[in-house]
GUKOLDREN-75313 format. One record per atom (N, C-alpha, C, O): residue number from 0; residue in one letter; y, z, x. Coordinates in pm, 1 decimal. Layout:
# residues N
<k->NUM&r->A&c2->Y&c3->Z&c1->X> .
...
# end
This chain:
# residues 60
<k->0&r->X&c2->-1916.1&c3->-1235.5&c1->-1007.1> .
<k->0&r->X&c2->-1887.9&c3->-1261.5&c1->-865.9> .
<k->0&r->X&c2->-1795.4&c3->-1155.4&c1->-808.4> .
<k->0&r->X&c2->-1719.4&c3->-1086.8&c1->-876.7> .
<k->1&r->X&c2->-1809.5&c3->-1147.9&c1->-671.1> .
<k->1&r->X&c2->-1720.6&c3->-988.9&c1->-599.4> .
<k->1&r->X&c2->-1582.0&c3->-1089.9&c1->-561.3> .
<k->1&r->X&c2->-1477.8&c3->-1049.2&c1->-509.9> .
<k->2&r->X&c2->-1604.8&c3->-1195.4&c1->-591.4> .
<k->2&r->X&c2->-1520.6&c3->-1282.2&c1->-488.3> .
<k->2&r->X&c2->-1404.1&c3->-1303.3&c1->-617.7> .
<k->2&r->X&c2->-1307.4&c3->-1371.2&c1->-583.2> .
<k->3&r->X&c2->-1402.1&c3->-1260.0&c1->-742.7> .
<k->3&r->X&c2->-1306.1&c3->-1284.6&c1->-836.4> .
<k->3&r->X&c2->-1151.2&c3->-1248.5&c1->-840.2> .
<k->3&r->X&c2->-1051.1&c3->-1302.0&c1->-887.9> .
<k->4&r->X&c2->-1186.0&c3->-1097.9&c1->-746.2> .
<k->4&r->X&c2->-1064.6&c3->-1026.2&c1->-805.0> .
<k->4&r->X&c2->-949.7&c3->-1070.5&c1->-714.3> .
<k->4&r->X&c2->-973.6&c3->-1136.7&c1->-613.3> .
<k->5&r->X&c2->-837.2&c3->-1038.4&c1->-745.3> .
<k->5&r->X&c2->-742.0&c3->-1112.1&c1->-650.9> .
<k->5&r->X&c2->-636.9&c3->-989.3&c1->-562.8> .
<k->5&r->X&c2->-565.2&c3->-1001.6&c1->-463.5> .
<k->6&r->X&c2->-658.1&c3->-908.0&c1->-624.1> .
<k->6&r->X&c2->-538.9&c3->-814.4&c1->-640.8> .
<k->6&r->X&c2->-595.7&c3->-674.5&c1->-457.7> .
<k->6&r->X&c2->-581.9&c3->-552.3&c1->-463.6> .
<k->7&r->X&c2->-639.0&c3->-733.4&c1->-359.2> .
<k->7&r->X&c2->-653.0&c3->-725.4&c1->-287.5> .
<k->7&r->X&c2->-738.0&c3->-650.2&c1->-193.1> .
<k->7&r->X&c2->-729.4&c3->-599.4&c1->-81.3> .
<k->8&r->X&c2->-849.8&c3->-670.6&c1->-316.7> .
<k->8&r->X&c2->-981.9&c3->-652.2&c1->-312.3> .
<k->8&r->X&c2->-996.7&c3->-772.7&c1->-213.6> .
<k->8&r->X&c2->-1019.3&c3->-739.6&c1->-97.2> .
<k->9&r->X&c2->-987.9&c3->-908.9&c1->-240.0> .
<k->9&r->X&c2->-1093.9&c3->-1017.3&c1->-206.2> .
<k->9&r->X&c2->-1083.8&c3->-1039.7&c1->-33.4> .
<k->9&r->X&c2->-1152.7&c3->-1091.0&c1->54.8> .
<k->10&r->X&c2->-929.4&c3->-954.3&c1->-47.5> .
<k->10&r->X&c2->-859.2&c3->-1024.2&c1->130.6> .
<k->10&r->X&c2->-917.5&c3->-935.3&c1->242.9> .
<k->10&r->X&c2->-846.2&c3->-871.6&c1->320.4> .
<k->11&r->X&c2->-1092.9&c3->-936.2&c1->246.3> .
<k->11&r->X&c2->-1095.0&c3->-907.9&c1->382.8> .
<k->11&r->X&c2->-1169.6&c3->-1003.5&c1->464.0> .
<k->11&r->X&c2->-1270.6&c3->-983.4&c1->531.5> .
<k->12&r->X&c2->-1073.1&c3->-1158.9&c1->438.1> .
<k->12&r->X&c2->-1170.7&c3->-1188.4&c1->557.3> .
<k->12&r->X&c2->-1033.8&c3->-1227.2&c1->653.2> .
<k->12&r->X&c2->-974.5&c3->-1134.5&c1->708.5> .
<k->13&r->X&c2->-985.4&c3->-1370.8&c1->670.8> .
<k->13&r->X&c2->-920.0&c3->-1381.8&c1->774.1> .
<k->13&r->X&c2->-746.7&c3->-1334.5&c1->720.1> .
<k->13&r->X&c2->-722.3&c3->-1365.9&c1->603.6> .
<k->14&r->X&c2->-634.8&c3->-1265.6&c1->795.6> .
<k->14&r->X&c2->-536.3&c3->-1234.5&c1->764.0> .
<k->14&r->X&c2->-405.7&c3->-1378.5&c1->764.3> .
<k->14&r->X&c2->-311.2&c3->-1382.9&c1->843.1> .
<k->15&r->X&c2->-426.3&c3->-1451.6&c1->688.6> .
<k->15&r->X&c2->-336.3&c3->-1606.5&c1->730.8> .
<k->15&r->X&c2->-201.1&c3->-1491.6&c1->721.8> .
<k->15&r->X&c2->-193.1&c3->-1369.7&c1->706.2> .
<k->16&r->X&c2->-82.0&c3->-1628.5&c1->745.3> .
<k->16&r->X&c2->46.4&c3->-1590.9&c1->729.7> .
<k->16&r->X&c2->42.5&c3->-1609.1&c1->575.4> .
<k->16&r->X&c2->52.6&c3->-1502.5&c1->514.7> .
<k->17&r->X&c2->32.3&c3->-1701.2&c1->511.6> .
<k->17&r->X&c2->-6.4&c3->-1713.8&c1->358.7> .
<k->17&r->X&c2->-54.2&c3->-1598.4&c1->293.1> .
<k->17&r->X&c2->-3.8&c3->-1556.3&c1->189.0> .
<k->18&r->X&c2->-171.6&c3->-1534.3&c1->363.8> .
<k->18&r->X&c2->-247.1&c3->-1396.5&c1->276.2> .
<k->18&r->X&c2->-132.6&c3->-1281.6&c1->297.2> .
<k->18&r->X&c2->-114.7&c3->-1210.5&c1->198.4> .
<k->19&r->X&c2->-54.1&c3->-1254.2&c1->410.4> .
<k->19&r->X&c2->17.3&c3->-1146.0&c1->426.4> .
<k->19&r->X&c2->135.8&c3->-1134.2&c1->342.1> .
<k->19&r->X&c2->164.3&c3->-1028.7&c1->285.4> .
<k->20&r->X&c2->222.6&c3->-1267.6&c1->330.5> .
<k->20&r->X&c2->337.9&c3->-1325.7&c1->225.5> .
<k->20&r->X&c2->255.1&c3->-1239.5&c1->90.5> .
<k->20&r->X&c2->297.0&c3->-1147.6&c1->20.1> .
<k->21&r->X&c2->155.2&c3->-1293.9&c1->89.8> .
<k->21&r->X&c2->133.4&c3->-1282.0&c1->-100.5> .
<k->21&r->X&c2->83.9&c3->-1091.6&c1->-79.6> .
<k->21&r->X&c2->124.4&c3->-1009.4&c1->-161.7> .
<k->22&r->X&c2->10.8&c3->-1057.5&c1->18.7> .
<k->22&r->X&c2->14.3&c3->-908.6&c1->7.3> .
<k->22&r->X&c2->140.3&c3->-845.4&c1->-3.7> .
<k->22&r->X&c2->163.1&c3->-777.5&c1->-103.8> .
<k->23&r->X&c2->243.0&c3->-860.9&c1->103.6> .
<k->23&r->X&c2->441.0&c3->-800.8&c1->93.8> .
<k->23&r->X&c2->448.0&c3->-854.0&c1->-72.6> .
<k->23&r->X&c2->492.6&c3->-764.2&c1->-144.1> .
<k->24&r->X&c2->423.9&c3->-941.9&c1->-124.9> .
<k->24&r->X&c2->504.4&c3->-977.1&c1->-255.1> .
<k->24&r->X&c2->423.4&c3->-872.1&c1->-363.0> .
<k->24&r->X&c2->477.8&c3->-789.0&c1->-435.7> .
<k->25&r->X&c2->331.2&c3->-890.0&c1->-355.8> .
<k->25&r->X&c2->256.0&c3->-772.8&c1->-414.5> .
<k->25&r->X&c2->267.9&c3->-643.3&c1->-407.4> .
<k->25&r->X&c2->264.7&c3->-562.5&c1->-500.2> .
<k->26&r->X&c2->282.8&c3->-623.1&c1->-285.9> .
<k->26&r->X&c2->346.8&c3->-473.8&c1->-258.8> .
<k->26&r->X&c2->473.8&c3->-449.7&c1->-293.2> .
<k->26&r->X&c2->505.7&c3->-344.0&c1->-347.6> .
<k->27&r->X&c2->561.2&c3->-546.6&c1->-264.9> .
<k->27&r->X&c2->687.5&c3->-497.7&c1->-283.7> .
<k->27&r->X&c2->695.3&c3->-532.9&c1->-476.3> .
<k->27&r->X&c2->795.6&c3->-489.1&c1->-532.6> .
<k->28&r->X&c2->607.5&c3->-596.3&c1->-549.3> .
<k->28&r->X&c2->607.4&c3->-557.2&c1->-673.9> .
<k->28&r->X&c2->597.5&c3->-447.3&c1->-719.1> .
<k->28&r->X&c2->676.3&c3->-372.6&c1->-777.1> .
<k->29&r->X&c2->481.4&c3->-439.1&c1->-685.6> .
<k->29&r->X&c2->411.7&c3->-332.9&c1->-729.2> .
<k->29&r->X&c2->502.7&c3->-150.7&c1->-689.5> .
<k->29&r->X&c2->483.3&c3->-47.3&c1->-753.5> .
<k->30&r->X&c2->595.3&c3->-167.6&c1->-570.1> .
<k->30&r->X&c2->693.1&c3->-74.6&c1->-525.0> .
<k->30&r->X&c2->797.0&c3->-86.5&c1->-667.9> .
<k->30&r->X&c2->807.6&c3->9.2&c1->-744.6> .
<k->31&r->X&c2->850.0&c3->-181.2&c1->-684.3> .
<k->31&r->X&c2->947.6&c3->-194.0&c1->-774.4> .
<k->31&r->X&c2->895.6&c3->-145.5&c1->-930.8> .
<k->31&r->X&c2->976.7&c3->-104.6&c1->-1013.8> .
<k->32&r->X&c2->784.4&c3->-153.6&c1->-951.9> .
<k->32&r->X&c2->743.1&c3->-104.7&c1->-1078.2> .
<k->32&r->X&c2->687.1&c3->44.4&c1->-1089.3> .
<k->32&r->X&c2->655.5&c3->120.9&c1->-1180.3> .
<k->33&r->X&c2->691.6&c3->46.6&c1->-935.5> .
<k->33&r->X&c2->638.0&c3->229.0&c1->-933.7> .
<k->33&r->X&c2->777.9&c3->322.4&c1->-928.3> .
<k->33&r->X&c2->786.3&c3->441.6&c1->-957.7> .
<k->34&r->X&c2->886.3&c3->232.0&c1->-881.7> .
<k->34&r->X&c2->1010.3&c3->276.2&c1->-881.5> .
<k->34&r->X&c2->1114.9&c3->298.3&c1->-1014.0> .
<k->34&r->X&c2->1207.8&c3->375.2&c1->-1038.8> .
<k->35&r->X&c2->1042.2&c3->179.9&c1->-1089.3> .
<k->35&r->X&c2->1121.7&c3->201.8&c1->-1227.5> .
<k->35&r->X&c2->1049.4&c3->294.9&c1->-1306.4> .
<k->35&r->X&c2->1118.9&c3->359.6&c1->-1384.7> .
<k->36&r->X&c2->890.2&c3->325.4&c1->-1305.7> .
<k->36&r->X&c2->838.3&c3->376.3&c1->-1410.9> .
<k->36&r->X&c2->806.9&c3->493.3&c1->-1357.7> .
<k->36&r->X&c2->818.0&c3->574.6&c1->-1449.5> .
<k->37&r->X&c2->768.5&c3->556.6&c1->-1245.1> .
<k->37&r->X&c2->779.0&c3->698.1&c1->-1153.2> .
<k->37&r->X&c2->885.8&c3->706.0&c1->-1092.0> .
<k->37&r->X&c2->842.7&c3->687.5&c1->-978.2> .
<k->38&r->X&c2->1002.2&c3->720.7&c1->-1079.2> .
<k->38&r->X&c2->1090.8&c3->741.9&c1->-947.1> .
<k->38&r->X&c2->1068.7&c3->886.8&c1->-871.6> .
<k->38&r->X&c2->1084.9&c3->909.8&c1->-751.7> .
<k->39&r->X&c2->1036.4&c3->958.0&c1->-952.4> .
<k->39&r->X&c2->996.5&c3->1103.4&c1->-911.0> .
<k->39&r->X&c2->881.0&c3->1065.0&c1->-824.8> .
<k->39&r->X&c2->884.5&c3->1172.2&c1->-764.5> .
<k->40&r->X&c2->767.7&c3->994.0&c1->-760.2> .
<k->40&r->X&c2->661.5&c3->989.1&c1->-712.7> .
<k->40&r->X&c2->670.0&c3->934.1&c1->-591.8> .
<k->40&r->X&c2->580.6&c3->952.6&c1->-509.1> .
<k->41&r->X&c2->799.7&c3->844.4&c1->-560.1> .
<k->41&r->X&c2->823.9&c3->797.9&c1->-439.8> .
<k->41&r->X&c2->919.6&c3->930.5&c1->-358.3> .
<k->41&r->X&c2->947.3&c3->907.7&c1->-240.6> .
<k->42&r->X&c2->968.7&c3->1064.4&c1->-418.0> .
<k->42&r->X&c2->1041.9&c3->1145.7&c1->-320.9> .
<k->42&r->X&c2->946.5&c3->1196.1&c1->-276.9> .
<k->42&r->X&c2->920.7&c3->1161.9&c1->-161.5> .
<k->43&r->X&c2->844.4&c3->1304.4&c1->-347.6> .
<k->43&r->X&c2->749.4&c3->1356.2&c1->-266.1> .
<k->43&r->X&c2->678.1&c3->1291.3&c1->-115.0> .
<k->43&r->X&c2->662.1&c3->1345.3&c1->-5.5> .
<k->44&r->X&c2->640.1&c3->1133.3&c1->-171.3> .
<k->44&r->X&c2->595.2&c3->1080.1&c1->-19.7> .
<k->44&r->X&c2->686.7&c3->1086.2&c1->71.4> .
<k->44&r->X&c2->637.9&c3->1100.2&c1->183.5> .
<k->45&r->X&c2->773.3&c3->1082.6&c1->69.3> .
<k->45&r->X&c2->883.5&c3->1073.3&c1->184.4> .
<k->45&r->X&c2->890.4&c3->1212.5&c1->224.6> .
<k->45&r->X&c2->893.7&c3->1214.2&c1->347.6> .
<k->46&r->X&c2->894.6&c3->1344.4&c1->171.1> .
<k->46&r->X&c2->875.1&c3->1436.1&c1->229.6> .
<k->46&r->X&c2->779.4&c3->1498.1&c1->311.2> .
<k->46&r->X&c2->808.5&c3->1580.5&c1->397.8> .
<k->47&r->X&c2->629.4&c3->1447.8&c1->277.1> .
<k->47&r->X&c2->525.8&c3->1431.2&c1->316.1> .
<k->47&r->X&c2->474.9&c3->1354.7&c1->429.6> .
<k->47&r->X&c2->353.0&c3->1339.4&c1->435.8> .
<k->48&r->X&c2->567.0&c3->1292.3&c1->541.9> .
<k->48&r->X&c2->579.8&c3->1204.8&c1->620.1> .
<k->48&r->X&c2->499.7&c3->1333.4&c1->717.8> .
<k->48&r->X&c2->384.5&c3->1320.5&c1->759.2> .
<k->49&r->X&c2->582.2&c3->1451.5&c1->742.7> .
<k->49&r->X&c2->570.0&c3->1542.0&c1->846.0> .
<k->49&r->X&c2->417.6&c3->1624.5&c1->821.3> .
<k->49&r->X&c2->365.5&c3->1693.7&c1->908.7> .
<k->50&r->X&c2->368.0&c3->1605.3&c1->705.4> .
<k->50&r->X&c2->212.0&c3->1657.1&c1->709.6> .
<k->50&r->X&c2->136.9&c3->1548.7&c1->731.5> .
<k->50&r->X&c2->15.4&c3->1556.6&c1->749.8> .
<k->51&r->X&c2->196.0&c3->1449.6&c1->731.5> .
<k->51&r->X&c2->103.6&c3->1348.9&c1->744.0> .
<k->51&r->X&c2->47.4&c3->1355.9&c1->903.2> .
<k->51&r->X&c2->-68.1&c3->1355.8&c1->945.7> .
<k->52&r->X&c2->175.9&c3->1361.9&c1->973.0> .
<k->52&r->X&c2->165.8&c3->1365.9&c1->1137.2> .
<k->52&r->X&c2->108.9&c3->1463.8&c1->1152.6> .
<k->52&r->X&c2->33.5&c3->1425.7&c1->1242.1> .
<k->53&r->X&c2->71.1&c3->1611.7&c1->1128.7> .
<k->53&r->X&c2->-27.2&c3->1678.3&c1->1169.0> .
<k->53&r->X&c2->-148.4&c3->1662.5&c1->1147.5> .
<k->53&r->X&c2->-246.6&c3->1674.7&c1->1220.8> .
<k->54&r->X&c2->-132.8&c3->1625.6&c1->1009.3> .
<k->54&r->X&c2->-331.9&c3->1556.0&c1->1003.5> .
<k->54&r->X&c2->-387.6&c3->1494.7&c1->1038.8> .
<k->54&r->X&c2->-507.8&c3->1490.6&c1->1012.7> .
<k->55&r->X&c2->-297.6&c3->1376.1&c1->1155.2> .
<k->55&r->X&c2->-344.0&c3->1313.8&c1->1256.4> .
<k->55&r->X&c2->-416.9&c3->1354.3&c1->1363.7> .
<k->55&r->X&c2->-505.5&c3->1298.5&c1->1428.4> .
<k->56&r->X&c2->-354.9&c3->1481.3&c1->1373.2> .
<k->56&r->X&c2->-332.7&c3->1512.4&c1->1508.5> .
<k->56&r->X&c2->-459.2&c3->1615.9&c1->1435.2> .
<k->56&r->X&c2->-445.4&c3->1710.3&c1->1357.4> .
<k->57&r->X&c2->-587.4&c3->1554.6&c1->1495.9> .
<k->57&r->X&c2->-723.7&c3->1633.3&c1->1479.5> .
<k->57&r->X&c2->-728.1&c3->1781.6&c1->1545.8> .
<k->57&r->X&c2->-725.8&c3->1788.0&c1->1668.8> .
<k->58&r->X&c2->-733.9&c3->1891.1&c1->1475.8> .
<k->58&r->X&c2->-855.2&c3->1996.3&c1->1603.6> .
<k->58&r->X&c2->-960.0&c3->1923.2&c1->1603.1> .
<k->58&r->X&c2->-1003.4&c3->1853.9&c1->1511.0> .
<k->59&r->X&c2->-1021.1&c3->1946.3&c1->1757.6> .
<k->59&r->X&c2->-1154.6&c3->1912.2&c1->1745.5> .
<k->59&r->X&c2->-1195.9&c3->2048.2&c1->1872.0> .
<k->59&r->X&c2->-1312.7&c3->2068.0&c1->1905.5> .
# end
């Protein structure tokens, strides 16, 4: 079944206040374990804020 996985695959149908709680708790796990076991991987993104904003910003 597609409908098994939990880990936030399954959540696209309606966004409850319930589904968003358990996504932040998840995220902010999942932050805390990327923080203890990479800490080096969270500086780069933060520097990367300012390329991010140009790649927004399309040529077309």
């Amino acid at each position: 079944n597609e409908g098994e996985s939990e880990e936030g695959i399954t959540i696209q149908g309606k966004l409850t206040p319930q589904r968003v709680e358990l996504i932040k708790s998840i995220a902010t796990r999942n932050k805390e374990d990327i923080e203890r076991k990479f800490p080096d991987l969270l500086k780069p993104i933060k520097k990367e804020e300012p390329i991010k904003e140009t790649k927004s910003k399309e040529k077309k």
